[in-house]
LOPA-156693 format. One record per residue (C-alpha): residue number from 0; residue in three letters; x, y, z. Coordinates in steps of 0.05 Angstrom, whole numbers. Example, Ala and Ser with C-alpha at 12.3 -4.5 7.8 and 13.67 -1.06 7.14 Angstrom:
# residues 2
n->0 | res->ALA | x->246 | y->-90 | z->156
n->1 | res->SER | x->273 | y->-21 | z->143
# end
This chain:
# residues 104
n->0 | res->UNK | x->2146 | y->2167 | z->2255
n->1 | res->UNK | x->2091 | y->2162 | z->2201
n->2 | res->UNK | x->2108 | y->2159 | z->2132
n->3 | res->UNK | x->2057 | y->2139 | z->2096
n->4 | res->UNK | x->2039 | y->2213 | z->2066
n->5 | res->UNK | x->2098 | y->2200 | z->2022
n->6 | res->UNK | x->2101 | y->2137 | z->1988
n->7 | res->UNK | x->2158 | y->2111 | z->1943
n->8 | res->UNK | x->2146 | y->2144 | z->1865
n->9 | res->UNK | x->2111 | y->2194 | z->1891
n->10 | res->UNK | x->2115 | y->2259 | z->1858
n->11 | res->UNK | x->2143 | y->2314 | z->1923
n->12 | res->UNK | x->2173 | y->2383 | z->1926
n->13 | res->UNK | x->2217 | y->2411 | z->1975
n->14 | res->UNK | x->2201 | y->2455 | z->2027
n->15 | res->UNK | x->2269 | y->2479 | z->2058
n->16 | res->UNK | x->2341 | y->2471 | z->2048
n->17 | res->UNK | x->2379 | y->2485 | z->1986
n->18 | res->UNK | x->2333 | y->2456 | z->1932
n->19 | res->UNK | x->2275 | y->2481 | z->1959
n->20 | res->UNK | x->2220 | y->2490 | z->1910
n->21 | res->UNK | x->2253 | y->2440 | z->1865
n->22 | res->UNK | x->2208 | y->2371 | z->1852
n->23 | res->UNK | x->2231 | y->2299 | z->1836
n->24 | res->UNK | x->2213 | y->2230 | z->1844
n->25 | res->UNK | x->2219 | y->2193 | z->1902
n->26 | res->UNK | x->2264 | y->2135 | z->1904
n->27 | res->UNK | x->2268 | y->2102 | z->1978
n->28 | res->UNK | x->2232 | y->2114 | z->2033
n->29 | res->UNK | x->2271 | y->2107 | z->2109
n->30 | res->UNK | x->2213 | y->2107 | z->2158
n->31 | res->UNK | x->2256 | y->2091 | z->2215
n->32 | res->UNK | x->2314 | y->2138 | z->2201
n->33 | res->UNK | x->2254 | y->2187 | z->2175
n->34 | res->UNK | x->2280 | y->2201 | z->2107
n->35 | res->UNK | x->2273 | y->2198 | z->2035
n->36 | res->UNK | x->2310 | y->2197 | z->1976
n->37 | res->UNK | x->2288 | y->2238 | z->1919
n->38 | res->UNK | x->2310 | y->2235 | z->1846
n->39 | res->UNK | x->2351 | y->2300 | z->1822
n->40 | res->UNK | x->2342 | y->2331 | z->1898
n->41 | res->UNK | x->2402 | y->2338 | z->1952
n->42 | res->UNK | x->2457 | y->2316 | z->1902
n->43 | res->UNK | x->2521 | y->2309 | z->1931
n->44 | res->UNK | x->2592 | y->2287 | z->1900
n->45 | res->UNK | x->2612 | y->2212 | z->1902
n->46 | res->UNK | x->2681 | y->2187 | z->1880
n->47 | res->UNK | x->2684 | y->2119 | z->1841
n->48 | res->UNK | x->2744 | y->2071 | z->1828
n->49 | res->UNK | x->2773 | y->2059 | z->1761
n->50 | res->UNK | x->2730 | y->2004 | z->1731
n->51 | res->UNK | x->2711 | y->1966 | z->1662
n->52 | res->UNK | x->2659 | y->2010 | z->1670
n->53 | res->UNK | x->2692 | y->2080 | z->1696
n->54 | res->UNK | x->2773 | y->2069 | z->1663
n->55 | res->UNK | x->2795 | y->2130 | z->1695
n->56 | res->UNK | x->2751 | y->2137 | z->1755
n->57 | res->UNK | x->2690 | y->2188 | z->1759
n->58 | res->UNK | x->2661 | y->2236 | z->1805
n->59 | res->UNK | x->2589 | y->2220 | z->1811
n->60 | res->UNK | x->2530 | y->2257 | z->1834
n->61 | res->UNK | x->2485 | y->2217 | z->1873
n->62 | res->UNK | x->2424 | y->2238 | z->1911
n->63 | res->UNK | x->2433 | y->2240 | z->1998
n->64 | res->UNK | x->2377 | y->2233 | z->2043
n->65 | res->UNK | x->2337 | y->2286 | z->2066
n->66 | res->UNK | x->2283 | y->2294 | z->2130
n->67 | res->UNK | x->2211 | y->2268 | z->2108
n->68 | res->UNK | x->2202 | y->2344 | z->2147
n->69 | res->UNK | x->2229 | y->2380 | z->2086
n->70 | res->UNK | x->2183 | y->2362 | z->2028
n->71 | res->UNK | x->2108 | y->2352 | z->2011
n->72 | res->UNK | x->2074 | y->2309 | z->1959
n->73 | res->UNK | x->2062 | y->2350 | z->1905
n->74 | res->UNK | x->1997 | y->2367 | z->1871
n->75 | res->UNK | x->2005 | y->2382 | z->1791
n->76 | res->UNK | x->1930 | y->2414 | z->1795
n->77 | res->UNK | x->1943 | y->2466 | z->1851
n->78 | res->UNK | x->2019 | y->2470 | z->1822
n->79 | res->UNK | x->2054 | y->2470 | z->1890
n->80 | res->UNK | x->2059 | y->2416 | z->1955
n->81 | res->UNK | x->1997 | y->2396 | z->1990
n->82 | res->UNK | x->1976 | y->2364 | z->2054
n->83 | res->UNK | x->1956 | y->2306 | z->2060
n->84 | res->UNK | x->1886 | y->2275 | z->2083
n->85 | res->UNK | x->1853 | y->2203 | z->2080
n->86 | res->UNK | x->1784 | y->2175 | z->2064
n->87 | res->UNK | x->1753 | y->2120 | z->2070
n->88 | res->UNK | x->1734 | y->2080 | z->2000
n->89 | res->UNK | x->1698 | y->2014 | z->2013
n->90 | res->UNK | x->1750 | y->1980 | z->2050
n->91 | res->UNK | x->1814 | y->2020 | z->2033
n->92 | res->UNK | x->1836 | y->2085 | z->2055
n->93 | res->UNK | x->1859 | y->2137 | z->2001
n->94 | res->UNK | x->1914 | y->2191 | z->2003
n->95 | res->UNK | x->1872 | y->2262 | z->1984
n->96 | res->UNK | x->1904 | y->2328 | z->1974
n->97 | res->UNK | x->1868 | y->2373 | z->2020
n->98 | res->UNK | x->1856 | y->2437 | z->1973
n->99 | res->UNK | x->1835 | y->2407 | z->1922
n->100 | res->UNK | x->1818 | y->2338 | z->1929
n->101 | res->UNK | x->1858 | y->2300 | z->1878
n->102 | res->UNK | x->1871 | y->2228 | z->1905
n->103 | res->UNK | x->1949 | y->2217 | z->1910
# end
């Protein structure tokens, strides 16, 4: 599976499930498992041990994978997810939103 239409720190949005519409950061990127990680998004409940850090323990939330399927890179111009297209610049090829053209 291809994942190079969402990069790690890219800005994305989700499409489905139960933060959709809701944007964050992305922090990993699993292109085997086909997942990503996104800051804020997917948050689910994690228990930690009493530490130096935690003295009484702590219920965490921590943000769980979800499907690359389920959000788009987001495009702060057209204010909503985009697709994704690439051209060519010298040498390189460049992420471009498709509507309006603003190079991820």
């Amino acid at each position: 599976m291809s994942t190079a239409r969402i990069k790690k720190g890219d800005l994305v949005i989700a499409i489905s499930g139960r933060d959709a519409g809701k944007t964050g950061k992305v922090l990993a990127v699993s292109a085997k498992k086909g997942v990503v990680v996104v800051e804020g998004l997917n948050l689910v409940k994690k228990g930690v041990r009493k530490s130096e850090q935690f003295p009484v323990g702590k219920q965490l939330d921590v943000p769980a994978p979800i499907a690359i399927s389920n959000v788009q890179p987001y495009d702060a111009k057209a204010k909503k997810g985009v697709r994704v297209s690439y051209v060519r610049e010298g040498d390189r090829s460049v992420r471009v939103a498709k509507k309006t053209g603003t190079r991820l």
